[in-house]
C-alpha atoms as a printed R data frame, in Angstrom:
    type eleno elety resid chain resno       x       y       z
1   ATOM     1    CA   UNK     A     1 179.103 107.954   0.720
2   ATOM     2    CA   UNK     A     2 179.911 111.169  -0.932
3   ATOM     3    CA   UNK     A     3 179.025 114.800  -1.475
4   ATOM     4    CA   UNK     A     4 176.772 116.419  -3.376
5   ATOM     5    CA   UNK     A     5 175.986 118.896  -6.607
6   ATOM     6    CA   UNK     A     6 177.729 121.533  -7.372
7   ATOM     7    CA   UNK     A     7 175.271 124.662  -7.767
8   ATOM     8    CA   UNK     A     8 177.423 125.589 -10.943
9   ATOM     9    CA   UNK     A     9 177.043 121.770 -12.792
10  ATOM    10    CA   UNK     A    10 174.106 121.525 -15.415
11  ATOM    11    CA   UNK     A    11 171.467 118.702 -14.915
12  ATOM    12    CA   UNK     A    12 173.617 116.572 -17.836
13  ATOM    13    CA   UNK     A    13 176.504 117.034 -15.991
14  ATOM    14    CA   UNK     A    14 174.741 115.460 -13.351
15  ATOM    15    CA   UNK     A    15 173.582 112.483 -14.951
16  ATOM    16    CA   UNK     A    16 177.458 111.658 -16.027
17  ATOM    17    CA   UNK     A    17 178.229 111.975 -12.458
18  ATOM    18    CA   UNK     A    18 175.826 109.739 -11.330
19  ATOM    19    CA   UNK     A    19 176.716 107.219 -14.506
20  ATOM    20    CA   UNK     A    20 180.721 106.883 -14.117
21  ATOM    21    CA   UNK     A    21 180.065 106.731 -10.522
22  ATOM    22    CA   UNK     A    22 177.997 103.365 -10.705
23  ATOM    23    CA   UNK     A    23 174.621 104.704 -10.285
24  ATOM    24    CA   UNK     A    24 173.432 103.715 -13.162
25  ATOM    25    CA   UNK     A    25 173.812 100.067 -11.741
26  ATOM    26    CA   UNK     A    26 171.588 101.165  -9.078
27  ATOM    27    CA   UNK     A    27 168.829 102.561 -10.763
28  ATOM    28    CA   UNK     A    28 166.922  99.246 -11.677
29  ATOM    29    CA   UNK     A    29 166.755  98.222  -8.194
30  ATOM    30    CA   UNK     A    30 165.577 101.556  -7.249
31  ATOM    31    CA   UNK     A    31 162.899 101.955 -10.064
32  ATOM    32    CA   UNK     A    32 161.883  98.549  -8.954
33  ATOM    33    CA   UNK     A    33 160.839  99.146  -5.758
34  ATOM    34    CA   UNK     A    34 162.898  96.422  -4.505
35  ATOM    35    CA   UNK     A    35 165.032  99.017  -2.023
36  ATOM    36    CA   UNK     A    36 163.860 102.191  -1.377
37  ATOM    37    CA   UNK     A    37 166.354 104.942  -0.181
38  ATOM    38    CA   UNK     A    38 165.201 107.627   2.407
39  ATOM    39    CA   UNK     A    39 166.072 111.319   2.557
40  ATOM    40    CA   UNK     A    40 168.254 112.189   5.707
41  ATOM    41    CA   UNK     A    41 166.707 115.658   6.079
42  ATOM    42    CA   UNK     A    42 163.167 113.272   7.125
43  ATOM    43    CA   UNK     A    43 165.516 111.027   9.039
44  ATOM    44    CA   UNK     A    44 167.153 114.203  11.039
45  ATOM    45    CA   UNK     A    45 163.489 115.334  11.954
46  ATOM    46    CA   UNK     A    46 162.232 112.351  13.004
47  ATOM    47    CA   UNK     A    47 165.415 111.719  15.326
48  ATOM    48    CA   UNK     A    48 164.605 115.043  16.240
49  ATOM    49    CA   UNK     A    49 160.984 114.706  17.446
50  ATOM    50    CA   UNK     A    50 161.951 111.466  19.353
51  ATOM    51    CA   UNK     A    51 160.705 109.258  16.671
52  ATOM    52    CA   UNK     A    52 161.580 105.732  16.152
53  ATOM    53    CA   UNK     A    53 162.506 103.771  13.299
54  ATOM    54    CA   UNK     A    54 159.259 101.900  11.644
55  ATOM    55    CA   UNK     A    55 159.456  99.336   8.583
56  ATOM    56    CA   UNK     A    56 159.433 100.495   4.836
57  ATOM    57    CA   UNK     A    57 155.817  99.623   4.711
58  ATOM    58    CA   UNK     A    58 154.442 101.991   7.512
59  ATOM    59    CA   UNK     A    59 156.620 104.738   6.529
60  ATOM    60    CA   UNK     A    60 154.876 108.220   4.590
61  ATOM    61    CA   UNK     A    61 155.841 108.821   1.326
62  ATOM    62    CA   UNK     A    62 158.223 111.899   2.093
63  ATOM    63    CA   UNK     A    63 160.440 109.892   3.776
64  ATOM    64    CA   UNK     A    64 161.875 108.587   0.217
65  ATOM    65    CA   UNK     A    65 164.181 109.770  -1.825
66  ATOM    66    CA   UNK     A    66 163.478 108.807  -5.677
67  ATOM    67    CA   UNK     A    67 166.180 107.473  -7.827
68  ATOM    68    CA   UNK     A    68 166.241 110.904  -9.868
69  ATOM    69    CA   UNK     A    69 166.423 112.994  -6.695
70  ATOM    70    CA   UNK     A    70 169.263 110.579  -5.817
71  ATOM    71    CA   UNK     A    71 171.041 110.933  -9.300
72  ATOM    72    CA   UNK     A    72 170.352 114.815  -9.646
73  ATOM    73    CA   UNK     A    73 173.054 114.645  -6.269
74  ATOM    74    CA   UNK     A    74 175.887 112.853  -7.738
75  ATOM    75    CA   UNK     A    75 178.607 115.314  -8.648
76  ATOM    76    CA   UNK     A    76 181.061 114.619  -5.749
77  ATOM    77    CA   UNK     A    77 179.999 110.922  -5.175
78  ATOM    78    CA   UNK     A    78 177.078 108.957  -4.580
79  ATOM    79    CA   UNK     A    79 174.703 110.648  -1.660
80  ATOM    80    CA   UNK     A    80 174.124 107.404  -0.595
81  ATOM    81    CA   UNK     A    81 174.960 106.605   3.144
82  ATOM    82    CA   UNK     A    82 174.337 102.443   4.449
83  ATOM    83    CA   UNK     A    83 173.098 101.752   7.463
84  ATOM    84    CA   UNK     A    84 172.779  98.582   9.396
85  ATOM    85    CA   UNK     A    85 173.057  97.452  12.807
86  ATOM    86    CA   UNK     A    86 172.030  94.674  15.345
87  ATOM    87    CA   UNK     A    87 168.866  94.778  16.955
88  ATOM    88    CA   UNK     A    88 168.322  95.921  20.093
89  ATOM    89    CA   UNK     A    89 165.087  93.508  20.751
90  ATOM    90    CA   UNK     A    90 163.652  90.613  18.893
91  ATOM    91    CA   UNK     A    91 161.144  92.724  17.796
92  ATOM    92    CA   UNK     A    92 162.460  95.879  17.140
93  ATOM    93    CA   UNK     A    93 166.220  97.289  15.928
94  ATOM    94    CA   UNK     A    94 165.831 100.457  17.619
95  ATOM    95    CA   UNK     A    95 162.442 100.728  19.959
96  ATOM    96    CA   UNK     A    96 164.166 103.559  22.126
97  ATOM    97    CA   UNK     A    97 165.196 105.324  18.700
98  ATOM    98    CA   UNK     A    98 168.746 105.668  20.206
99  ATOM    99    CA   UNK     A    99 170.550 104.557  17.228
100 ATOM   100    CA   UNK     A   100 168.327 106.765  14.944
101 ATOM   101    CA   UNK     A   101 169.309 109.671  17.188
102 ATOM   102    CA   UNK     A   102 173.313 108.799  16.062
103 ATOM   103    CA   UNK     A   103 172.446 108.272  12.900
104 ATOM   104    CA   UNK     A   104 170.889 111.425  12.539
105 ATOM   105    CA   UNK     A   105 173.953 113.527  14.348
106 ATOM   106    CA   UNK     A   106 176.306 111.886  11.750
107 ATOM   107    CA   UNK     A   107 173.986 112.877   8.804
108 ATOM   108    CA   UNK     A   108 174.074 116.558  10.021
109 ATOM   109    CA   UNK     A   109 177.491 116.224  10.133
110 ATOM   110    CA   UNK     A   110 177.832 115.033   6.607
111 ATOM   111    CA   UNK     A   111 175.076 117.516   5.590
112 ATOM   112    CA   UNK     A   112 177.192 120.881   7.278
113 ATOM   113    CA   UNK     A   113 180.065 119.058   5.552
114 ATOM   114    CA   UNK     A   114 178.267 119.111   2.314
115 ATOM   115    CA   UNK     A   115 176.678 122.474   2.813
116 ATOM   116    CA   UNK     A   116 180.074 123.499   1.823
117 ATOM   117    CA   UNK     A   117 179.793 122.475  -1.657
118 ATOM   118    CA   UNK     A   118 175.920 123.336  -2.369
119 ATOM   119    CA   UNK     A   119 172.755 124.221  -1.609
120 ATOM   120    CA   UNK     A   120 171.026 122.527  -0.498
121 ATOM   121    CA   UNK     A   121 172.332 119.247  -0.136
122 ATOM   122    CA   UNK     A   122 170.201 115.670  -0.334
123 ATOM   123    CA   UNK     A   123 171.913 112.736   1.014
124 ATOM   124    CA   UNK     A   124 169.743 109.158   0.545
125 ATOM   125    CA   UNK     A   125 169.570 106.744   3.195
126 ATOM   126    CA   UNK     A   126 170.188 103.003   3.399
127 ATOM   127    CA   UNK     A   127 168.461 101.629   6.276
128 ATOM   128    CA   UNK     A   128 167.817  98.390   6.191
129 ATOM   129    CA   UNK     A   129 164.980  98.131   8.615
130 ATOM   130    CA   UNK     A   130 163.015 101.317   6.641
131 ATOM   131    CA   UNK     A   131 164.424 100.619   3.230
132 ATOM   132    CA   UNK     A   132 163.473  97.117   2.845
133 ATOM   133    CA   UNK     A   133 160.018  95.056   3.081
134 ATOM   134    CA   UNK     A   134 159.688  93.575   6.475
């Protein structure tokens, strides 16, 4: 987990950001398709509207997060925030969306945190339920 661009750091400044901090390693499972990362600002409105989490496959396109908009974030640290957790049913992790509704008050947190440092900040989302094929 980490912070995000500075407003004053060129895009090449970026890239070396996102390179010593390992994200290069990432990048061919991203460009892959194997995982795909989601964009917190979609997570924090769909928490928001009383939305529940769905898998990868049903999810719109805007709720991703490409592997450039991922890198072009990587001054501070990797964007990148992990999420797993039990399920709440056999069927479902989070049917209720209660655990999406955390989630998304910790991103906001992180995100005001952030805000600090630039404008505007993009934070990329782990989940495994969304990120994953089901």
């Amino acid at each position: 987990m980490g912070g995000c661009c500075e407003k004053s750091r060129g895009t090449a400044a970026v890239r070396v950001g996102w390179d010593e901090l390992g994200g290069a390693e990432l990048e061919p499972v991203l460009l892959s398709g194997a995982i795909a990362l989601l964009d917190a600002h979609w997570l924090i409105r769909l928490a928001g509207a009383g939305g529940v989490p769905h898998p990868r496959q049903c999810l719109p396109p805007e709720a991703f997060l490409s592997a450039d908009e991922v890198a072009t974030s990587a001054i501070r640290g990797l964007p990148i925030v992990c999420v797993s957790h039990a399920w709440c049913t056999p069927h479902h992790p989070d049917p209720d969306g209660e655990s999406l509704r955390a989630l998304a008050r910790t991103l906001k947190l992180l995100e005001a945190q952030s805000s600090q440092h630039c404008s505007p900040c993009r934070h990329a989302v782990f989940y495994d339920f969304c990120s994953l094929h089901q």
